[in-house]
Residue frames as qw, qx, qy, qz and C-alpha x, y, z in Angstrom:
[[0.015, 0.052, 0.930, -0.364, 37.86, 42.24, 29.42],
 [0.251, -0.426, -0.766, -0.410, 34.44, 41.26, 30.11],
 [0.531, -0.682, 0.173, -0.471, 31.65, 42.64, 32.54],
 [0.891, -0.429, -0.149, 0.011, 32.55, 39.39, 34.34],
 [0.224, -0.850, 0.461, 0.120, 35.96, 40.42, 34.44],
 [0.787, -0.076, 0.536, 0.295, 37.57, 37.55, 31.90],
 [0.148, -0.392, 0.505, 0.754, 39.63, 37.94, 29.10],
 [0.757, 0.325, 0.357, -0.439, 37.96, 38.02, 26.03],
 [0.684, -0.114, 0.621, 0.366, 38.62, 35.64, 23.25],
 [0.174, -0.264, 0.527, 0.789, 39.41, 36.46, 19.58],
 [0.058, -0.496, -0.784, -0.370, 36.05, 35.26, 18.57],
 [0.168, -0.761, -0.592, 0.205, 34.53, 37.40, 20.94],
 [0.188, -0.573, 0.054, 0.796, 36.40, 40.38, 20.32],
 [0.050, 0.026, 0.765, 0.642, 35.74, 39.49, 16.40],
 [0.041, -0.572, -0.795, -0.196, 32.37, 38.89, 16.70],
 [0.213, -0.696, -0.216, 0.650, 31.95, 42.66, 19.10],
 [0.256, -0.329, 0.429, 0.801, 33.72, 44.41, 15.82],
 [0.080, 0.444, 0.814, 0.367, 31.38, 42.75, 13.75],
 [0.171, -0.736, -0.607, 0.246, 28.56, 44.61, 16.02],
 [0.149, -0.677, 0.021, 0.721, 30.26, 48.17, 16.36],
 [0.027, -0.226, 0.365, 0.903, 30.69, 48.65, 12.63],
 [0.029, 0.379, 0.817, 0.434, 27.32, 47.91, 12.19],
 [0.358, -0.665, -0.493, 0.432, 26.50, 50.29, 14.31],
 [0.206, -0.437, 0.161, 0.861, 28.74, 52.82, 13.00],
 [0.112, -0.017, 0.657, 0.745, 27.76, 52.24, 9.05],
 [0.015, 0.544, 0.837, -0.056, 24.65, 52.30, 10.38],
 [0.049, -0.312, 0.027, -0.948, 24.83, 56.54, 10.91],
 [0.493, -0.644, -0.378, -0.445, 22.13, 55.99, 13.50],
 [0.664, -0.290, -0.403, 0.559, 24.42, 56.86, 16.56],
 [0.228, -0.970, -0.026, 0.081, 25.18, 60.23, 17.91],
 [0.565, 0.601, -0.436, 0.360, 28.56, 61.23, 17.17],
 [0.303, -0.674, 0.557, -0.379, 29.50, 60.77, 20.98],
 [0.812, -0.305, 0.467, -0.172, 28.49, 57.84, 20.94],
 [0.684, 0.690, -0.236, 0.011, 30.15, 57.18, 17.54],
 [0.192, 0.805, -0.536, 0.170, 33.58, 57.89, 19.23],
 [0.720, -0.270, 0.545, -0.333, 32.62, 55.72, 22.58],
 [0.964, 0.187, 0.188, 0.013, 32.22, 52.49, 19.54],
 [0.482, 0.796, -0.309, 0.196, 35.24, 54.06, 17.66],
 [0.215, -0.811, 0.407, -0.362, 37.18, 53.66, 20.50],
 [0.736, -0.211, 0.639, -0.075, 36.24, 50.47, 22.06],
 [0.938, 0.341, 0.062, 0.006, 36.73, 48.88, 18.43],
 [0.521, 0.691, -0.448, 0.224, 40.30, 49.94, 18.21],
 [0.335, -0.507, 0.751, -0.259, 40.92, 48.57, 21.53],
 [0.938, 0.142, 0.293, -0.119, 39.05, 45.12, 20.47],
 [0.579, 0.744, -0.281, 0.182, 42.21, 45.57, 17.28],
 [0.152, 0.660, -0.627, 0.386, 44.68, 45.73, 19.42],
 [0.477, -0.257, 0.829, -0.142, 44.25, 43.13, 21.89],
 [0.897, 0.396, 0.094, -0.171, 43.21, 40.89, 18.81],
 [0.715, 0.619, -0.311, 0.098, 46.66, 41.64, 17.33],
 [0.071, -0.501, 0.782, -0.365, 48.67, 40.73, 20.56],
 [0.783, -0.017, 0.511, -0.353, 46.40, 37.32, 20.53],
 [0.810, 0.572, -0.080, 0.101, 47.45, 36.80, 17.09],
 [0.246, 0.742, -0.568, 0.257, 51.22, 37.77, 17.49],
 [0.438, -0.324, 0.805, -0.234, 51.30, 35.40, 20.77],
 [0.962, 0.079, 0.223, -0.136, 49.36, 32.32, 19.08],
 [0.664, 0.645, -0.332, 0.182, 52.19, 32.87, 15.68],
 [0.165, -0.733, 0.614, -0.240, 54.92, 33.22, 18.31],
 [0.674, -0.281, 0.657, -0.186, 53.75, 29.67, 19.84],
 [0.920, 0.207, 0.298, 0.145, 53.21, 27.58, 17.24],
 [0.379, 0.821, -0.426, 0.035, 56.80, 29.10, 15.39],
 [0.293, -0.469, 0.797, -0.245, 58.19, 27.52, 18.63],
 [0.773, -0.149, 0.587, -0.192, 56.37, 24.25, 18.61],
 [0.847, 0.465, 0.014, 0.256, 57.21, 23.32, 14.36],
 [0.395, 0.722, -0.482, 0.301, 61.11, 24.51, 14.97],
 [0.856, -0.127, -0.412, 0.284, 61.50, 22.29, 18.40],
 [0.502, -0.612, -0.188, 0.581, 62.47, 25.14, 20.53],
 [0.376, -0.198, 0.296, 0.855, 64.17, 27.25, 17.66],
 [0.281, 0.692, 0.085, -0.660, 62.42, 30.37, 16.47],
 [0.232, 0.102, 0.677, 0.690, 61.86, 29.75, 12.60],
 [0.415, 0.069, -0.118, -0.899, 59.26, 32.40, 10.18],
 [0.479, 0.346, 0.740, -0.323, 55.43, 31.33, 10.17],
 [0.778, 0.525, 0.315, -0.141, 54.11, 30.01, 6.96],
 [0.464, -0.630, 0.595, 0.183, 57.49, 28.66, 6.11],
 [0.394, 0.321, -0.755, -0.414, 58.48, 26.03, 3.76],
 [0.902, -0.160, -0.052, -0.398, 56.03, 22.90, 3.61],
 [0.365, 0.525, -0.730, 0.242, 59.17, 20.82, 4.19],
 [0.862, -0.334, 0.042, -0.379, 58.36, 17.38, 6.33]]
């Protein structure tokens, strides 16, 4: 979440990542604080990949009409 307390969005969580490893690759950090970015980037990862896993989930449902079918299927119209 944000300071403001909203979720953030994939772009924002994407764009954060962006920030921390520049930060890291930078080597101009203390190694506490090293861990402190380490950290918060693997949590940005992980709610990234449960934003991804729900979007795939939805739009499986909306091209199969209710019925679960794999994402990036056959091109089949």
């Amino acid at each position: 979440m944000s300071e403001d307390g909203k979720e953030l969005t994939l772009e924002d969580r994407l764009q954060r990542l962006e920030v921390i490893l520049g930060q890291l690759e930078a080597g101009e950090v203390d190694l506490e604080r090293a861990l402190e970015l380490f950290e918060e980037g693997v949590g940005h990862v992980r709610n990234a990949e449960g934003i991804l896993s729900r979007t795939e989930l939805k739009v499986e449902e909306l091209l199969s009409d209710g019925e679960t079918a794999p994402f990036g299927g056959d091109d089949e119209m």
